[in-house]
NUZABA-271750 format. One record per residue: residue in three letters; x, y, z of N, C-alpha, C, O in turn. Coordinates in nm, 3 decimals. Example, Ala and Ser with C-alpha at 12.3 -4.5 7.8 and 13.67 -1.06 7.14 Angstrom:
BEGIN
<atom rest="ala" n_u="1.319" n_v="-0.569" n_w="0.780" ca_u="1.230" ca_v="-0.450" ca_w="0.780" c_u="1.320" c_v="-0.330" c_w="0.780" o_u="1.424" o_v="-0.332" o_w="0.846"/>
<atom rest="ser" n_u="1.285" n_v="-0.225" n_w="0.708" ca_u="1.367" ca_v="-0.106" ca_w="0.714" c_u="1.290" c_v="0.003" c_w="0.787" o_u="1.341" o_v="0.114" o_w="0.804"/>
END
This chain:
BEGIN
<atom rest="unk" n_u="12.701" n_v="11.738" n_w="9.444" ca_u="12.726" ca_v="11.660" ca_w="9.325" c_u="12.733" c_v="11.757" c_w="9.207" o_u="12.633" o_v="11.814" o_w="9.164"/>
<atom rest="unk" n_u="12.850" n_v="11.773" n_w="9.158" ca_u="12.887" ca_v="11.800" ca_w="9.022" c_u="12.830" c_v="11.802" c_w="8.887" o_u="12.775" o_v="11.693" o_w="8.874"/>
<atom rest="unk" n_u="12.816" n_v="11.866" n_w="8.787" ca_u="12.728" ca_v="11.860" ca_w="8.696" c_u="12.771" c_v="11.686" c_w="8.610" o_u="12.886" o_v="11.644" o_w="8.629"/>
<atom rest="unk" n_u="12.704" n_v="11.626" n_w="8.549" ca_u="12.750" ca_v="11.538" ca_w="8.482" c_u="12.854" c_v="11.522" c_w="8.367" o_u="12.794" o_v="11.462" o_w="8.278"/>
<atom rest="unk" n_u="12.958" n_v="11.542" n_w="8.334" ca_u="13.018" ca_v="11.516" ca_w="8.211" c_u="12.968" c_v="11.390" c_w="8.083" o_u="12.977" o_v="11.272" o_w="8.118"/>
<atom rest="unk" n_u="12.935" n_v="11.412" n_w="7.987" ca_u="12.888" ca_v="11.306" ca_w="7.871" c_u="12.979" c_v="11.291" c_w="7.776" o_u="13.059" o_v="11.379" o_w="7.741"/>
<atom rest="unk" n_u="12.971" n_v="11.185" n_w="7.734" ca_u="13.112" ca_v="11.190" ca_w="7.645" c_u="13.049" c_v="11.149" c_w="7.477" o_u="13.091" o_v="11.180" o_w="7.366"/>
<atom rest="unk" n_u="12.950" n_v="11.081" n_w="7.514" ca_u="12.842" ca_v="11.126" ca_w="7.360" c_u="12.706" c_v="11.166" c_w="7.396" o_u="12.648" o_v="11.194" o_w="7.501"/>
<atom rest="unk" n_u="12.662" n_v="11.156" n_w="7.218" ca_u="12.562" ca_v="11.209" ca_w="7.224" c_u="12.414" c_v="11.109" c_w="7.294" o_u="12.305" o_v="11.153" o_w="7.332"/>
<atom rest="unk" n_u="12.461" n_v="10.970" n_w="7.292" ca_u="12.373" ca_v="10.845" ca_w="7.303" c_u="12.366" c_v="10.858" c_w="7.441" o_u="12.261" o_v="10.827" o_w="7.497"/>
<atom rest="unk" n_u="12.490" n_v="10.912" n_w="7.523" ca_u="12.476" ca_v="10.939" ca_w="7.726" c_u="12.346" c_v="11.040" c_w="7.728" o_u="12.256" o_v="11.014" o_w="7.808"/>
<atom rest="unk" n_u="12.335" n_v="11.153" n_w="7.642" ca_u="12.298" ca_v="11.220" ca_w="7.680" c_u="12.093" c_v="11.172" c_w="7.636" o_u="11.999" o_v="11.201" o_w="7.711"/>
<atom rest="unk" n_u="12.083" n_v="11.114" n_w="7.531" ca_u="11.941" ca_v="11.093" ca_w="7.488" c_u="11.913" c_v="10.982" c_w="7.590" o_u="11.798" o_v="10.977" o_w="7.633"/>
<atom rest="unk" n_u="12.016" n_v="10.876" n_w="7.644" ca_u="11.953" ca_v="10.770" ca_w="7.730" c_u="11.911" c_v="10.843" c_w="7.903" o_u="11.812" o_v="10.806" o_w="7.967"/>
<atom rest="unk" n_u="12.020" n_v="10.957" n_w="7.957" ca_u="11.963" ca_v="11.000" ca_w="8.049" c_u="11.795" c_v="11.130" c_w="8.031" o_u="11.718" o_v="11.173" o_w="8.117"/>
<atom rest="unk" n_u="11.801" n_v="11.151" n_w="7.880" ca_u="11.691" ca_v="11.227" ca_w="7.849" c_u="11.618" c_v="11.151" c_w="7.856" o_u="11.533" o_v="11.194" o_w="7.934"/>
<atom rest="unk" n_u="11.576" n_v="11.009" n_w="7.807" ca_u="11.469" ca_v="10.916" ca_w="7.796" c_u="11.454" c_v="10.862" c_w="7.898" o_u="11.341" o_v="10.817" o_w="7.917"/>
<atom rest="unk" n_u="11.549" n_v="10.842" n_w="7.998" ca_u="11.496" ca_v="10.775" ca_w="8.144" c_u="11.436" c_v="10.967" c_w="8.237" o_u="11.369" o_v="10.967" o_w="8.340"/>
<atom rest="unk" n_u="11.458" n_v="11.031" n_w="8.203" ca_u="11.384" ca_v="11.142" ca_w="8.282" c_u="11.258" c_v="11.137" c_w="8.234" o_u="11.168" o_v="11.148" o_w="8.317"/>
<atom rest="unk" n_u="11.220" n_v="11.120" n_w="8.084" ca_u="11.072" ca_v="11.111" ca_w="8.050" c_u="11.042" c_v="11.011" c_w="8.122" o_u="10.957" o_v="11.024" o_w="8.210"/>
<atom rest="unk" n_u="11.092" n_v="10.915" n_w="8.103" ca_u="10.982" ca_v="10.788" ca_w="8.201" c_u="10.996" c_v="10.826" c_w="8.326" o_u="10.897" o_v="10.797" o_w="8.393"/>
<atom rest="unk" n_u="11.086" n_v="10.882" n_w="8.389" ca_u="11.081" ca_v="10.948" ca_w="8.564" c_u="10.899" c_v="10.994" c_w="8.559" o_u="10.791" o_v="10.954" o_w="8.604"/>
<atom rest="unk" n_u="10.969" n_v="11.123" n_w="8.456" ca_u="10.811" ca_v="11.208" ca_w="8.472" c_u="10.717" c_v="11.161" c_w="8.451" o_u="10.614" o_v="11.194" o_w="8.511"/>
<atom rest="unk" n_u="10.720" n_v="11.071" n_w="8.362" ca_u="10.538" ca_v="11.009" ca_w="8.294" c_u="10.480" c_v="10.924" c_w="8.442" o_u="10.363" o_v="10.926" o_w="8.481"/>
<atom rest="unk" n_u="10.623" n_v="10.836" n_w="8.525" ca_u="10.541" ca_v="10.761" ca_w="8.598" c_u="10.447" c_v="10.876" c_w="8.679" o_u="10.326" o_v="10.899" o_w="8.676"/>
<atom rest="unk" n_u="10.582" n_v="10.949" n_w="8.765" ca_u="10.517" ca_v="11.081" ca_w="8.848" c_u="10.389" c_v="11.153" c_w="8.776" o_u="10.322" o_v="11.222" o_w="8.854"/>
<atom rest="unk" n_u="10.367" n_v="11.151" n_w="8.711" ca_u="10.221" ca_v="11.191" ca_w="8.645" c_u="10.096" c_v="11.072" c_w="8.655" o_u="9.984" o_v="11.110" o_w="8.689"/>
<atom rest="unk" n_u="10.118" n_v="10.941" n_w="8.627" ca_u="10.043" ca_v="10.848" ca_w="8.606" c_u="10.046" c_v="10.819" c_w="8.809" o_u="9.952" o_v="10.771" o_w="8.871"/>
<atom rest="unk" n_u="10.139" n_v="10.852" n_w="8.851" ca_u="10.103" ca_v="10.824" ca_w="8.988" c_u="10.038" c_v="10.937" c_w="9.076" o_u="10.004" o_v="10.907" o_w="9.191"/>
<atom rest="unk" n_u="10.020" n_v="11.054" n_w="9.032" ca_u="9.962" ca_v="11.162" ca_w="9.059" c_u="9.828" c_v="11.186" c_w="8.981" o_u="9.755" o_v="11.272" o_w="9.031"/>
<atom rest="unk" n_u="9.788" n_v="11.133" n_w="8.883" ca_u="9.660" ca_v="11.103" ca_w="8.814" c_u="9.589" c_v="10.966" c_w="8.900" o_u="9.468" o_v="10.963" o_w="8.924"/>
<atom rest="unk" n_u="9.664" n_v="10.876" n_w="8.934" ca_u="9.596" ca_v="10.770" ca_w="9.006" c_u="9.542" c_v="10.820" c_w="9.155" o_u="9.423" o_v="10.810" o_w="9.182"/>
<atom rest="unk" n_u="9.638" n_v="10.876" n_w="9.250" ca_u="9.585" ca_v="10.953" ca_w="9.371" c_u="9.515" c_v="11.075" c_w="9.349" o_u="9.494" o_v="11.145" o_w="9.448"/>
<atom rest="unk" n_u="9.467" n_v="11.121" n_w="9.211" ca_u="9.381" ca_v="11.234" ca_w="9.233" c_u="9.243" c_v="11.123" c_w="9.226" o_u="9.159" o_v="11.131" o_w="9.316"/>
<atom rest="unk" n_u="9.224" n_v="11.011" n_w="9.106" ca_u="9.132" ca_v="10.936" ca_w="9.122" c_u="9.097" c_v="10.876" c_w="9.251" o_u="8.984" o_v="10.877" o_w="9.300"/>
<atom rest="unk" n_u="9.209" n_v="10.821" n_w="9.307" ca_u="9.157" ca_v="10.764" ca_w="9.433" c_u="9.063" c_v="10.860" c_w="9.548" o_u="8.951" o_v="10.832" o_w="9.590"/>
<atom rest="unk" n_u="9.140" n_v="10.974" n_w="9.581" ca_u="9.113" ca_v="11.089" ca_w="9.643" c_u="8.927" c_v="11.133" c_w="9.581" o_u="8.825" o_v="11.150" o_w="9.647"/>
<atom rest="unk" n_u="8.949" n_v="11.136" n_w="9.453" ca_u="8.784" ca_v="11.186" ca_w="9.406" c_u="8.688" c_v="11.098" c_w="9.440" o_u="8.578" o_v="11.129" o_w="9.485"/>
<atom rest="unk" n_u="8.744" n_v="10.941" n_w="9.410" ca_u="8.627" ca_v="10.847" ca_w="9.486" c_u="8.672" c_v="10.816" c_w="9.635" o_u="8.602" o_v="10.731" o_w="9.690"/>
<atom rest="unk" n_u="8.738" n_v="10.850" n_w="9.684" ca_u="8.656" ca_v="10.871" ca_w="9.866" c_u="8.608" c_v="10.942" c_w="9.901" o_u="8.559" o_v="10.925" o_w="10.013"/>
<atom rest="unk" n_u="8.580" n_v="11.105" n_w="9.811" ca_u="8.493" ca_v="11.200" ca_w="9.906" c_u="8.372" c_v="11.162" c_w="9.813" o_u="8.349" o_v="11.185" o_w="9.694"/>
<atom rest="unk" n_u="8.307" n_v="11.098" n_w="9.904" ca_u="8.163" ca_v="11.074" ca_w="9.845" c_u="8.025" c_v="11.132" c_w="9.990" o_u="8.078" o_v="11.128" o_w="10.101"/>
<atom rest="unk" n_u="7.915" n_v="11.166" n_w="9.994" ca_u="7.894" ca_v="11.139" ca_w="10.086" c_u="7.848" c_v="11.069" c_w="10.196" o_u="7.826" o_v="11.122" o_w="10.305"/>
<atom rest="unk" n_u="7.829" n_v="10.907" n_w="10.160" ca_u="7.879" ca_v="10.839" ca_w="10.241" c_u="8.024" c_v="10.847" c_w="10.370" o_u="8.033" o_v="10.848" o_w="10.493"/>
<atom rest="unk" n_u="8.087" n_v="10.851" n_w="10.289" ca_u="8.229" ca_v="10.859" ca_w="10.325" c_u="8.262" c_v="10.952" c_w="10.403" o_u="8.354" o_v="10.938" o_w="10.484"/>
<atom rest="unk" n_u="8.174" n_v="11.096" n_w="10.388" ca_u="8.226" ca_v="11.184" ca_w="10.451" c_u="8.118" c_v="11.151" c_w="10.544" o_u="8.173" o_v="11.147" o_w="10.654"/>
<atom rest="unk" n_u="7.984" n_v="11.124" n_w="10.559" ca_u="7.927" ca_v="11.098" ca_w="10.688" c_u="7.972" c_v="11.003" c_w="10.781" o_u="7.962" o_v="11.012" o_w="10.904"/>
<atom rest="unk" n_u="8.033" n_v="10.891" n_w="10.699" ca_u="8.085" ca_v="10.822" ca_w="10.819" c_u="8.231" c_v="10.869" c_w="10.842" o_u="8.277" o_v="10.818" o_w="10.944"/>
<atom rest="unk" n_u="8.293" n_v="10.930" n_w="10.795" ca_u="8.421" ca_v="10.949" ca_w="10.907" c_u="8.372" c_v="11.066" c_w="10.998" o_u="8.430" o_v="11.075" o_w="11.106"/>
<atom rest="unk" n_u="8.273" n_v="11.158" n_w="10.969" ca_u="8.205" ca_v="11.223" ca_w="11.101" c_u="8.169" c_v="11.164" c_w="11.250" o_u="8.186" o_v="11.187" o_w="11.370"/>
<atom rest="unk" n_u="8.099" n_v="11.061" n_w="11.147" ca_u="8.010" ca_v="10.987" ca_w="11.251" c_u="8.138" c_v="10.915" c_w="11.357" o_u="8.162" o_v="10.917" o_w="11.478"/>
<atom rest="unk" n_u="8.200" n_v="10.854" n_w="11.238" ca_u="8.353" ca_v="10.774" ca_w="11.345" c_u="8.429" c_v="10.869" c_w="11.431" o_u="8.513" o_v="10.825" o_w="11.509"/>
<atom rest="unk" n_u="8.407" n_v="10.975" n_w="11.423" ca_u="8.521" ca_v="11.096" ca_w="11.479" c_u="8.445" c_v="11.135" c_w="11.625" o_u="8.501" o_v="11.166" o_w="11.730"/>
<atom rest="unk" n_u="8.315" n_v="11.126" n_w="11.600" ca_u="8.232" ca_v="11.177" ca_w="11.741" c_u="8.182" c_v="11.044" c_w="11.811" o_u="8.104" o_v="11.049" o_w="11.906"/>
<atom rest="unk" n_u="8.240" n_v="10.905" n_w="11.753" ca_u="8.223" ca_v="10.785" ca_w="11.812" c_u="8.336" c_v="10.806" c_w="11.900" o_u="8.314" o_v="10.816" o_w="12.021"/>
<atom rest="unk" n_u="8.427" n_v="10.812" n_w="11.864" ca_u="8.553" ca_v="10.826" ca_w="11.931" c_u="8.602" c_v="10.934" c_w="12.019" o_u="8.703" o_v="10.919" o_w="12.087"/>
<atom rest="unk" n_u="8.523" n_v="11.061" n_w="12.019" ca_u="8.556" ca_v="11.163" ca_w="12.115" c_u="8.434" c_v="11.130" c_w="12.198" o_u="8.440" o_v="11.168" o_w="12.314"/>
<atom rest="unk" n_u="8.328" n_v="11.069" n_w="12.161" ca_u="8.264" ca_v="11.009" ca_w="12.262" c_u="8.266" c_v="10.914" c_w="12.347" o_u="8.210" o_v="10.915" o_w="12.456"/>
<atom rest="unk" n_u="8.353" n_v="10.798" n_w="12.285" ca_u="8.406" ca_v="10.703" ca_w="12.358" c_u="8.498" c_v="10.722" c_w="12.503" o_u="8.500" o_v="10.678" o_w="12.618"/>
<atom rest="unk" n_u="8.584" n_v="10.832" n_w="12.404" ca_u="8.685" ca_v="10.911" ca_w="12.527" c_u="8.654" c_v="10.968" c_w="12.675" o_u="8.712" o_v="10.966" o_w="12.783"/>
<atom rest="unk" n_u="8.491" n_v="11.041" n_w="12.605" ca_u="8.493" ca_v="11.165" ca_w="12.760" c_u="8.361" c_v="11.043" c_w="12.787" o_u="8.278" o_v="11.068" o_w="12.874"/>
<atom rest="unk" n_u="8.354" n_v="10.975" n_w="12.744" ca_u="8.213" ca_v="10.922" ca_w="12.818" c_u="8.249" c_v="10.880" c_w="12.961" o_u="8.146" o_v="10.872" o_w="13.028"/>
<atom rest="unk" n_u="8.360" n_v="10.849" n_w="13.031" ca_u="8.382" ca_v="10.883" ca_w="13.145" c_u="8.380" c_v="10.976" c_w="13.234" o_u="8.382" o_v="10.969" o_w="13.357"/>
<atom rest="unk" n_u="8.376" n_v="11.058" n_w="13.169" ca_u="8.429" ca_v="11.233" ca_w="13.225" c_u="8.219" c_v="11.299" c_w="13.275" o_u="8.151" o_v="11.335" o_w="13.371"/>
<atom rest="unk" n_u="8.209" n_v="11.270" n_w="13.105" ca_u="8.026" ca_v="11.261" ca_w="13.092" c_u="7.951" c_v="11.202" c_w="13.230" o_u="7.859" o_v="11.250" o_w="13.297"/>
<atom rest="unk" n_u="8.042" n_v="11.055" n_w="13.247" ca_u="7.945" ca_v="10.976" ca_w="13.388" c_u="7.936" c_v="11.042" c_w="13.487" o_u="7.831" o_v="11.083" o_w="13.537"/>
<atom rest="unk" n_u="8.105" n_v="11.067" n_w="13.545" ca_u="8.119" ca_v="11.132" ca_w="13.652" c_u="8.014" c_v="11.265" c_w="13.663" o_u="7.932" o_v="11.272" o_w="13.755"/>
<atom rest="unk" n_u="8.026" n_v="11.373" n_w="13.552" ca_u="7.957" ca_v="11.468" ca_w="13.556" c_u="7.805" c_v="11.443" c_w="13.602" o_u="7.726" o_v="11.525" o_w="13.649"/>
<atom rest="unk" n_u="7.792" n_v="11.338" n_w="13.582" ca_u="7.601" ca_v="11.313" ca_w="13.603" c_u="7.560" c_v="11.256" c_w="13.726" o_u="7.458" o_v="11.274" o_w="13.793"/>
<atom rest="unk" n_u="7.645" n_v="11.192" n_w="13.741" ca_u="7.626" ca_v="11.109" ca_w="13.839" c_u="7.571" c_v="11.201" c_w="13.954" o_u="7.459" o_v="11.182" o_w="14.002"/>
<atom rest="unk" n_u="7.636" n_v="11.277" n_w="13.987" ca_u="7.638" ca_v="11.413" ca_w="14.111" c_u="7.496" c_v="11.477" c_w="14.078" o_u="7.407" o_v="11.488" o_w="14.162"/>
<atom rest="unk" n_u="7.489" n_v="11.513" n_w="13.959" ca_u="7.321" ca_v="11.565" ca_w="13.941" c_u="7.189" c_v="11.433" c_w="14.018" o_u="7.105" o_v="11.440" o_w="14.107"/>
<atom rest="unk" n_u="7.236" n_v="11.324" n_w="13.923" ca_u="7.099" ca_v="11.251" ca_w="13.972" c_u="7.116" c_v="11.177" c_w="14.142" o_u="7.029" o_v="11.122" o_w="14.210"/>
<atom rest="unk" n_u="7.244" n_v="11.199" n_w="14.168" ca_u="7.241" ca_v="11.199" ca_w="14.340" c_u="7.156" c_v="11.307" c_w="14.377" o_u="7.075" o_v="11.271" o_w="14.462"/>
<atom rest="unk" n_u="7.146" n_v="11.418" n_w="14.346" ca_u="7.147" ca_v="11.581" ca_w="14.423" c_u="6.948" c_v="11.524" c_w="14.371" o_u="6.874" o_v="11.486" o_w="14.461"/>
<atom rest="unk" n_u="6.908" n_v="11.529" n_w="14.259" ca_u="6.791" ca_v="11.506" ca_w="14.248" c_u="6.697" c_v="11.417" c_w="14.342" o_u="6.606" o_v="11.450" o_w="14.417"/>
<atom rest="unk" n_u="6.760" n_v="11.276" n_w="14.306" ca_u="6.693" ca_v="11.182" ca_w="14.451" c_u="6.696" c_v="11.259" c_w="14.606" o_u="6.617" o_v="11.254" o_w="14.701"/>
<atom rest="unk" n_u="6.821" n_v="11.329" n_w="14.585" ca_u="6.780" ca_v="11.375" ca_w="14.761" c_u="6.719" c_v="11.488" c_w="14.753" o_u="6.648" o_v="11.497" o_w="14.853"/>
<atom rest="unk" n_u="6.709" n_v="11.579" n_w="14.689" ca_u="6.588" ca_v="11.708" ca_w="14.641" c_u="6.477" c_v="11.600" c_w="14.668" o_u="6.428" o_v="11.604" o_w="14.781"/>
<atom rest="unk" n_u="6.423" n_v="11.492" n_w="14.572" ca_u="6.262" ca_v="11.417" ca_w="14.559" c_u="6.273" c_v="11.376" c_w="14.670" o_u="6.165" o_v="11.383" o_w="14.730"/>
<atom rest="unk" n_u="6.403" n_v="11.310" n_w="14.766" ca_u="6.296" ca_v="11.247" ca_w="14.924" c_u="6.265" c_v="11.360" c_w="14.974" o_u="6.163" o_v="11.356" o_w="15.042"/>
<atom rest="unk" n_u="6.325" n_v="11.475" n_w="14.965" ca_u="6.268" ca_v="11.607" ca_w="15.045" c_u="6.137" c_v="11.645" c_w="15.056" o_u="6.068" o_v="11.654" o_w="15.157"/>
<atom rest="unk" n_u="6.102" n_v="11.672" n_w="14.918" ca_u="5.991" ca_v="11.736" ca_w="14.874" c_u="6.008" c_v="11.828" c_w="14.850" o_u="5.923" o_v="11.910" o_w="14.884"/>
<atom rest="unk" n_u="6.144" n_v="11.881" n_w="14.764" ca_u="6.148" ca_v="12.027" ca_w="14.724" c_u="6.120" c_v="11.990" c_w="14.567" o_u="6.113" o_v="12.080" o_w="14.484"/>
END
């Protein structure tokens, strides 16, 4: 796209005045997500998305976890009927 041609001076202050309001929103919407952003790291917030993150990688292998155990407390009961 081509540079714009203007044919007055009124083309040129109305596309100047709609770029200020471009920018002001882009500022007022970049001032609102820095606010938002500052009030979620609180630490609440950051303990519980910890806490939610190792709910969920725990949720995952807690299968993996069973299997793994299971074989120990077999091997134990038959170690205790032994008597070793």
């Amino acid at each position: 796209m081509g540079p714009k041609k203007y044919s007055s001076y009124a083309e040129i202050e109305r596309d100047l005045e709609i770029l200020k309001l471009e920018k002001d929103i882009n500022y007022q919407k970049l001032v609102l997500s820095f606010q938002k952003t500052k009030e979620s790291i609180t630490p609440q917030n950051i303990a519980g998305g910890i806490i939610s993150s190792y709910r969920d990688y725990l949720s995952k292998s807690y299968p993996k976890i069973i299997q793994g155990i299971i074989p120990l407390i077999i091997n134990w009961f038959i170690n205790k009927k032994r008597g070793s």
